[in-house]
C-alpha positions in Angstrom: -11.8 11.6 -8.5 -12.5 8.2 -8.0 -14.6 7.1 -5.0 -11.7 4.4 -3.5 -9.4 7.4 -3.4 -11.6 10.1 -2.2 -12.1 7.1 0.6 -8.4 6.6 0.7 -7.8 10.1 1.3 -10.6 10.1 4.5 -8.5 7.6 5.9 -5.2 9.7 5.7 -1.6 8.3 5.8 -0.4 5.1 6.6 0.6 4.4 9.4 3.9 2.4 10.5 3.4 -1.1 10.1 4.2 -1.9 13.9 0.8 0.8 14.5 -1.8 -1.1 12.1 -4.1 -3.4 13.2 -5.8 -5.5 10.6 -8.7 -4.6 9.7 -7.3 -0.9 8.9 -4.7 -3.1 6.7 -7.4 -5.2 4.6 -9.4 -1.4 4.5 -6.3 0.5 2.7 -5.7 -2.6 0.5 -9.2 -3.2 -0.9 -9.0 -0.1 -1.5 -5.9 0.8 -3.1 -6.0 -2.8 -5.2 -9.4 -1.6 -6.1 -7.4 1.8 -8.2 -6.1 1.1 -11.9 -3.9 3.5 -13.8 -3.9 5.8 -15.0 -4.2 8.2 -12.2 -5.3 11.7 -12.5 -3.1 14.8 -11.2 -5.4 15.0 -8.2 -5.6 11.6 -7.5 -2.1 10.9 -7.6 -1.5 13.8 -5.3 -3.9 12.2 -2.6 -2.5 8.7 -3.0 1.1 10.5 -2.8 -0.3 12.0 0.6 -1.0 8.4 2.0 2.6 7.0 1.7 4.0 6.7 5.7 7.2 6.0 7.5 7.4 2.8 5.8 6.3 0.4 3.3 3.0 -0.3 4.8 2.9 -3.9 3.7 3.4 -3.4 -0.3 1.1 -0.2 -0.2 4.0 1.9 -0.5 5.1 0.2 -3.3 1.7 0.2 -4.6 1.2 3.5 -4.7 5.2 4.3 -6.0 3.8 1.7 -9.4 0.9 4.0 -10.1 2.4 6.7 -10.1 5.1 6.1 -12.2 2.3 4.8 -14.3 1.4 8.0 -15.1 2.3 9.6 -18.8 2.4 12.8 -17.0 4.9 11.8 -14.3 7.5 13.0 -12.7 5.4 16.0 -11.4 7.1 17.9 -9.2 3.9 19.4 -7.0 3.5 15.8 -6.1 6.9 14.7 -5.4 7.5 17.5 -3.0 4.7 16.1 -1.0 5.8 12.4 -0.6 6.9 11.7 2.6 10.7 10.3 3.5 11.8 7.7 2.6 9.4 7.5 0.2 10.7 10.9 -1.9 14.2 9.7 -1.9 13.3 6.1 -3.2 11.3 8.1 -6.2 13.8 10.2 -7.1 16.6 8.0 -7.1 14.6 5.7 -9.5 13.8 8.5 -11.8 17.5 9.2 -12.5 18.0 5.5 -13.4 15.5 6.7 -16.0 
């Protein structure tokens, strides 16, 4: 596993963008910019982990792009653990698909 995600995966879920403060905004980002595809199973199941009640300013969506990056995905194991609304947002693209 990469080091920026074993990092990301310290720093757990996102929280709701009203709960952030800035610095732990600029952390998560230089951190999740910092992550090129593709992703491994394991990573993409730790970066799946970090998705929160919202879109986290574009880190949701960040982490949605990568791992529909993956030649592997959809996996199931991972999609089970995405939070709302975040699951429902990935499986309503993948039947578009």
């Amino acid at each position: 596993m990469r080091e920026a995600v074993r990092q990301l995966s310290t720093m757990g879920q996102f929280p709701a963008e009203s709960n952030a403060d800035q610095q732990q905004v600029e952390r998560f980002e230089t951190l999740l910019t910092s992550v090129a595809p593709p992703l491994t199973i394991e990573e993409a199941g730790v970066l799946a982990g970090l998705l929160g009640p919202d879109e986290f300013f574009g880190g949701g969506w960040t982490i949605l792009h990568l791992l529909e990056s993956m030649p592997e995905w959809p996996i199931d194991d991972v999609l089970r653990r995405i939070a709302q609304p975040w699951q429902d947002r990935m499986r309503n693209r993948l039947k578009k698909f």
